[in-house]
Every structure is written in C-alpha cells, then in structure tokens.
C-alpha positions in Angstrom: 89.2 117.6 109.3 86.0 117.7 111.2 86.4 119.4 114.6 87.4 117.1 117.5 84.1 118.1 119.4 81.6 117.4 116.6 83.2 114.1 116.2 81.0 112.1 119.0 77.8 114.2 117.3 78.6 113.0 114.2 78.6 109.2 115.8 75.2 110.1 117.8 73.6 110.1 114.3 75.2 108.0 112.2 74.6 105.0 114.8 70.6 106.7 115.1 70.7 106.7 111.4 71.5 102.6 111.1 70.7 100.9 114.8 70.9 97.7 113.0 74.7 97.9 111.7 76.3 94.9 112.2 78.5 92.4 109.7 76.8 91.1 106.9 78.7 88.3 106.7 76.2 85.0 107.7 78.6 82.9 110.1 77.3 81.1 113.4 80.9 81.0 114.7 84.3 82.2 114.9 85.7 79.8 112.1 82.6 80.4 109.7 83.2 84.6 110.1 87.3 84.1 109.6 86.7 82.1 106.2 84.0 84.3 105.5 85.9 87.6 105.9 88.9 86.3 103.8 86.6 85.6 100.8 85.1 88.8 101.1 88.2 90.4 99.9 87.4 92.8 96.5 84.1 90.8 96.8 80.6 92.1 98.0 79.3 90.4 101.2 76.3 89.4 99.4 78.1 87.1 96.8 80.2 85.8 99.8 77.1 85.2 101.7 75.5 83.2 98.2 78.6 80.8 98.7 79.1 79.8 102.1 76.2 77.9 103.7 76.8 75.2 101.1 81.0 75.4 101.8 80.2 75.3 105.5 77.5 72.2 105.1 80.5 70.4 102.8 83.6 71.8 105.5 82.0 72.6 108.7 85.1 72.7 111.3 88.5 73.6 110.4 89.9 69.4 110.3 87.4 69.0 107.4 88.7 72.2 105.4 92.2 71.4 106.2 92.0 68.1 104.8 90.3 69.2 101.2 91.8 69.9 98.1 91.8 73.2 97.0 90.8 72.5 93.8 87.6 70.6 95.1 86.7 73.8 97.6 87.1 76.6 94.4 84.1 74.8 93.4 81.7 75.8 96.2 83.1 79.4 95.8 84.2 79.8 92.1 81.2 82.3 91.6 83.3 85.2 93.8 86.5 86.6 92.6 89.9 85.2 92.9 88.2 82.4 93.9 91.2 80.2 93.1 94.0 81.7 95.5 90.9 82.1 97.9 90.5 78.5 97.8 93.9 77.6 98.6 94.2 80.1 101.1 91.0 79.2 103.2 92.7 75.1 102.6 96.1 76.6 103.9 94.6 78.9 106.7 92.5 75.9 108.1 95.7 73.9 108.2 97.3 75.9 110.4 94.5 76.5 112.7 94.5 72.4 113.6 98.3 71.9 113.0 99.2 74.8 115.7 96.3 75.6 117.1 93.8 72.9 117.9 91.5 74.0 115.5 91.1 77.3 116.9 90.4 80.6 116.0 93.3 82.9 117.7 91.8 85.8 119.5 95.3 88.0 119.0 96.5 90.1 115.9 100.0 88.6 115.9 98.7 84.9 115.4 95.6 86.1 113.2 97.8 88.1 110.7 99.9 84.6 110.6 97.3 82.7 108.9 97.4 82.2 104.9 95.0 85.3 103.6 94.4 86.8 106.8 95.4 90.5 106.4 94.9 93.5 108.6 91.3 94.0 107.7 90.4 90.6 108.4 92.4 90.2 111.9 90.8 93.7 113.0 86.8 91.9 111.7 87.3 88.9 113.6 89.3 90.2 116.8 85.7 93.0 116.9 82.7 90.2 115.5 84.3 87.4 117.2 86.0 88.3 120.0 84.6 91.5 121.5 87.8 93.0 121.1 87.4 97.2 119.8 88.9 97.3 116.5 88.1 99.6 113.0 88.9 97.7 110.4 89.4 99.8 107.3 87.5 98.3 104.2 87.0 100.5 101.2 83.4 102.1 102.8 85.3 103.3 105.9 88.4 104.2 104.0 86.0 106.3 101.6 82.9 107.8 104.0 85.6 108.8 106.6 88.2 110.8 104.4 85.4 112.1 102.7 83.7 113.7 105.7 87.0 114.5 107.3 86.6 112.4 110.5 91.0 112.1 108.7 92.3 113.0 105.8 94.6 110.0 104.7 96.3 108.7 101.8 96.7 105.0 102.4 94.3 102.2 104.7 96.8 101.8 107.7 97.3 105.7 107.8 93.2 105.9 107.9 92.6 103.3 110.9 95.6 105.0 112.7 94.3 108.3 112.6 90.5 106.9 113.4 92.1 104.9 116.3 93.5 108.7 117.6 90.5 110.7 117.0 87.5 108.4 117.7 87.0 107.3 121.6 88.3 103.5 122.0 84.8 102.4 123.3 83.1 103.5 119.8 85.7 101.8 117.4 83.7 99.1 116.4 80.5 100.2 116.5 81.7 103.1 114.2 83.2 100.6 111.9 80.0 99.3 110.8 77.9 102.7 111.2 80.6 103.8 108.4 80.3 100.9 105.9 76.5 101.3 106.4 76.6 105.0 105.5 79.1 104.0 102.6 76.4 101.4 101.4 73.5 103.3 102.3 74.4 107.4 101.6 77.5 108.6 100.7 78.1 106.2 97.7 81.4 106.1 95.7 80.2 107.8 92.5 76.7 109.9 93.4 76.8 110.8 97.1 73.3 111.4 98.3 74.2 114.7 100.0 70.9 115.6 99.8 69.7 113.2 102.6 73.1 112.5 104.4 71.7 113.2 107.9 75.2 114.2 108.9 75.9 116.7 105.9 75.9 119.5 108.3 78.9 118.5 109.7 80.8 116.9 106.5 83.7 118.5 104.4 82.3 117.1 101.4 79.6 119.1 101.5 80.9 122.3 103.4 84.6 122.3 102.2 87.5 121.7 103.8 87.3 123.4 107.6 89.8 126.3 108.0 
C-alpha cells in the first residue's frame, strides 16, 4: 500500500484535480437523494438522473410514494435496471418512512439500513449528502481507484471502507469519497486506465508496483 505519509498528498491533488466533486444524483432534499441513491444501484447516475424529476413531479413526499402501487411507479423508472424490485422497494421504503417515522428521512445508520433497499452504500450517501455526517461509501469507482492505487489492498466492499476509514483522516472521508469516484469516472477507468495523465501516478502502485 501507499505510504501512510503520501496518503494526505495524494488527497491534495486528487481534490485539486476535480474541485467540483460532489453527488451526481439531482435531488433537492433528503427524500429525493434516498430514492435516488437506491435506484442507482448497478445503474449509472445519469440514467437515474433521466428518471426522477418526472417520479418526484408524480410522488413528491414520501405519503404520495407510500400510497402507489408498485406496478404504477416501475413505469416512471422501467428504463434503469431492476427496475421492478426497485419499484417496490422505493413503495416499501416510503412506507416505512410515514408509518414509523413521520415521513422522515433518519439521520442514523441503524434506522437507514432498516428501510426496504437501503444497503450500506446508500445509508453511508445519505448520512454524508444529506446529513453532513463523514462517511465513504464504497461504490464500485472507490472500491476499484483505491485498491488499485494502494490507498488498501482489499478483497471485498466492507473490508475496503474499513481499511479507508483507518488510513484516511475522519475529516476527509467524504470529500475523498467523491474525489475517488471522479478519478474512477474521469482517469483511472476499469478497462484502459489513463496512466499517462493520472496526476497522481507518481504515487500509485498501479503504475510503480506494489511498494516493498
């Protein structure tokens, strides 16, 4: 892995690199970013983004969404994947937010992970976008860019946010959440990394090789 001491380096430019990193997900409030991170699963932000402003203008508070059919709500958002169990999660989710909680958003993990399609990910987006709270949520860009660069060297998603939680200082976990999907989006792609231009490839293990 990286050495602990370039870690804050490598943070510098990565956050120089992409000032305006930030979630992609169009929401004006805490329930639009919650239903918007839960269809977002194994879907791109842009084809989430393409489906919401017309669910939100048809279901714009939780007691409208709770009180819809799923079958009628897969229509608004059939054009994203699983869009069926997403539907009647989102329905099932929105339920529980008026039956138990007044119809809103909880600002803890316990309660968040609770909710019909709410997973770690999700909990970790809305408890850092929504709430202010400072939280990496490990998506497939972060899981990828920060094993690849050896900022850890993980298996498995919960191992990866655990060891980013350890080596990154608390006060930068969100902010490096987003500098790290905007790198994965941006830079060090899946299939054809742009090494060439990675303004951080001096530091990465990718790149150098694994650091003795």
């Amino acid at each position: 892995m990286v050495k602990s001491e370039d870690i804050n380096k490598i943070l510098d430019i990565l956050e120089e690199t992409y000032p305006e990193a930030e979630c992609a997900l169009v929401h004006k409030n805490v329930y639009q970013l919650i239903i918007a991170v839960a269809l977002s699963a194994q879907t791109t932000d842009k084809s989430v983004n393409q489906v919401t402003p017309a669910l939100f203008e048809a279901y714009p508070a939780p007691d409208a969404l709770a009180a819809a059919a799923p079958e009628e709500v897969a229509e608004y958002i059939k054009r994203i994947g699983m869009y069926k169990t997403k539907s009647k999660n989102i329905v099932g989710l929105a339920k529980v937010l008026v039956e138990k909680y007044n119809g809103q958003v909880p600002d803890d993990y316990d309660s968040l992970v609770s909710l019909p399609g709410v997973g770690r990910k999700t909990a970790n987006v809305v408890l850092s976008v929504g709430f202010g709270h400072q939280r990496i949520a490990v998506d497939t860009h972060v899981f990828r860019v920060s094993n690849r660069i050896g900022l850890t060297c993980e298996k498995d998603v919960l191992k990866t946010e655990l060891s980013l939680m350890e080596r990154i200082p608390e006060e930068r976990w969100s902010r490096t959440h987003h500098s790290l999907i905007f790198h994965g989006r941006n830079c060090c792609d899946a299939r054809k990394p742009k090494c060439d231009i990675c303004p951080i490839a001096s530091y990465c293990e990718y790149v150098l090789g694994p650091s003795k």
